[in-house]
C-alpha positions in Angstrom: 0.0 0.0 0.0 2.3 2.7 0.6 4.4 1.9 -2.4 1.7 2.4 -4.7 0.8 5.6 -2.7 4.4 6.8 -3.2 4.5 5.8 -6.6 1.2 7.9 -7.2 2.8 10.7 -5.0 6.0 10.6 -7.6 3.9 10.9 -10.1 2.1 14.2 -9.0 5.4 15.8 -8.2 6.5 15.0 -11.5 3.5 16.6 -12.9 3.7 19.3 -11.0 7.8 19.7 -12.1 6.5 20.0 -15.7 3.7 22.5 -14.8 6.5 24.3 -13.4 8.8 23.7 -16.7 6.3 23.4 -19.6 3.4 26.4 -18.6 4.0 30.0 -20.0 1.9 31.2 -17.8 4.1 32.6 -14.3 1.4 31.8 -11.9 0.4 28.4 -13.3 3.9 27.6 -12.9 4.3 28.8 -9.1 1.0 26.9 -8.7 2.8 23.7 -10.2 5.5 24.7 -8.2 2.9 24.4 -5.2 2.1 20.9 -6.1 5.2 20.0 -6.4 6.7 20.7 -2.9 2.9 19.7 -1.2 3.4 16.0 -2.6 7.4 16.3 -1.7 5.9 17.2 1.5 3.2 14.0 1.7 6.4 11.8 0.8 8.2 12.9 3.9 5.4 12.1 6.3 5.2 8.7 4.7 9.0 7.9 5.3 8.0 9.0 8.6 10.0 12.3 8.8 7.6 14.6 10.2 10.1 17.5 10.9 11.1 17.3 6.8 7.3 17.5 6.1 6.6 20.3 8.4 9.2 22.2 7.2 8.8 21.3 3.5 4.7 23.4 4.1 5.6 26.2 5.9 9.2 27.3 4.4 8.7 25.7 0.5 5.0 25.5 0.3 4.2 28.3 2.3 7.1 31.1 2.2 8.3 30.7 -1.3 5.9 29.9 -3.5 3.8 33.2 -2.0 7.5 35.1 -2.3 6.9 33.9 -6.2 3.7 35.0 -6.4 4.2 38.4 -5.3 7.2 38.9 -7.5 4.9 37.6 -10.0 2.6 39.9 -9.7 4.9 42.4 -8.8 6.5 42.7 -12.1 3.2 41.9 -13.9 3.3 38.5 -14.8 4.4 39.1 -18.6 7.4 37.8 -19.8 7.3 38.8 -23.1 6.8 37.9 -26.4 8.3 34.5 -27.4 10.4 33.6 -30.5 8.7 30.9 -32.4 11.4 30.2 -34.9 14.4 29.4 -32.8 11.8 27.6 -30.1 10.7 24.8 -31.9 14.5 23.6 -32.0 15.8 24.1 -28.7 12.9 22.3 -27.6 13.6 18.9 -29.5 17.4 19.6 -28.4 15.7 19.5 -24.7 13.6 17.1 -24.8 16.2 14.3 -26.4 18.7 15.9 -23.8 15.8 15.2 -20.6 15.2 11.5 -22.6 18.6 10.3 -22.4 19.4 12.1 -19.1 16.3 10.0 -17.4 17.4 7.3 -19.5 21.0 7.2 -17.7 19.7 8.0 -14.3 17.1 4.6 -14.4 20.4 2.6 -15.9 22.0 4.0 -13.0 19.5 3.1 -10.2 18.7 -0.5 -11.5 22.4 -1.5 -11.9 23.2 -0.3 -8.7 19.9 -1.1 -6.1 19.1 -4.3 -5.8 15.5 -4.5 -6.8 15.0 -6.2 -3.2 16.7 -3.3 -0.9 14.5 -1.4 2.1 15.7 1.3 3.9 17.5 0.7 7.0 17.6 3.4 9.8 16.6 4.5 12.5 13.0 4.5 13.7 13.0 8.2 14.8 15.8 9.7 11.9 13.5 12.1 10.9 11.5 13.1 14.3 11.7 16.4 15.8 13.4 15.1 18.4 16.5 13.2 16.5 17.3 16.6 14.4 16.9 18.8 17.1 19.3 16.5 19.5 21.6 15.9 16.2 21.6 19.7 15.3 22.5 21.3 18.9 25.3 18.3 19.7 27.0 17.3 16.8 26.1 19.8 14.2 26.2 22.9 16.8 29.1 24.7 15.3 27.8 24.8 11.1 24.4 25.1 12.6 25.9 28.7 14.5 27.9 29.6 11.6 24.9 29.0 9.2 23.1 31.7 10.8 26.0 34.3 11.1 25.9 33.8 7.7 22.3 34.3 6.7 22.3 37.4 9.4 25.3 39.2 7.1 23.4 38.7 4.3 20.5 39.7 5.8 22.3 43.1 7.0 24.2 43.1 3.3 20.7 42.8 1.4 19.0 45.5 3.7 22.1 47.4 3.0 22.3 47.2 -0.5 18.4 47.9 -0.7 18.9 51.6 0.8 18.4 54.6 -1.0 21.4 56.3 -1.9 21.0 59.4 0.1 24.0 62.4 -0.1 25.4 63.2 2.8 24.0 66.8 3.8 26.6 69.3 4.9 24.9 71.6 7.8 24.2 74.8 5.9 24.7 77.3 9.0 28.0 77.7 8.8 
């Protein structure tokens, strides 16, 4: 049972990752988009990592996808006029390229799985509880640094977005 629910699950987020690739239409895509991480999501809860799955709604499903949207419709949503005569062959270029790419990836999976193999680990990897004990003991130090470094950019991007503003001499001299 929850093979054929994760093949159906693979299924929609594959769907959904050609929504997002194939529609000329911005929001349709970030709508794809949305399907896509919402079935990533699903998949996460049924290899029982509940802290994956959480985050995968509220960060991917929740934060980006609306970040797209308003830059979507920020900007307008067009993206211009297309031009046919150069499409039509990039597009077969692409679409042998993403054939023989999948091919090589399934050669690669079914000469090196055996068809037989489970997933062994343990029963709690993905709890709340096993990433929040293995990111505050053994992960404490890149876990720290990881958000000095999202606070500089913070700082750098809040920087960079400031008006330019002269500096003022005081005029009663």
């Amino acid at each position: 049972m929850t093979l054929i629910l994760f093949a159906f699950l693979a299924l929609i987020a594959l769907a959904g990752g050609l929504g997002v690739v194939l529609s000329r239409n911005p929001v349709h895509s970030a709508l794809s988009l949305l399907l896509n991480f919402a079935s990533i999501a699903v998949i996460y809860f049924l290899l029982h990592a509940q802290f994956l799955g959480v985050v995968q709604v509220i960060v991917y499903a929740g934060a980006i996808v609306v970040l797209f949207l308003f830059v979507v419709m920020l900007i307008g949503g067009n993206i211009g006029p297309y031009r046919h005569g150069s499409r039509t062959v990039t597009s077969v270029i692409a679409v042998g390229l993403a054939a023989a790419f999948l091919a090589l990836v399934v050669w690669s999976v079914v000469q090196v799985l055996p068809m037989s193999a489970t997933p062994v680990g343990a029963p709690d990897a993905g709890s709340v509880q096993a990433v929040g004990m293995a990111l505050y003991t053994d992960y404490l130090v890149p876990f720290e640094l990881a958000s000095l470094l999202l606070l500089v950019g913070m700082l750098g991007g809040v920087v960079l977005a400031r008006r330019y503003q002269p500096f003022a001499e005081d005029e009663t001299q």
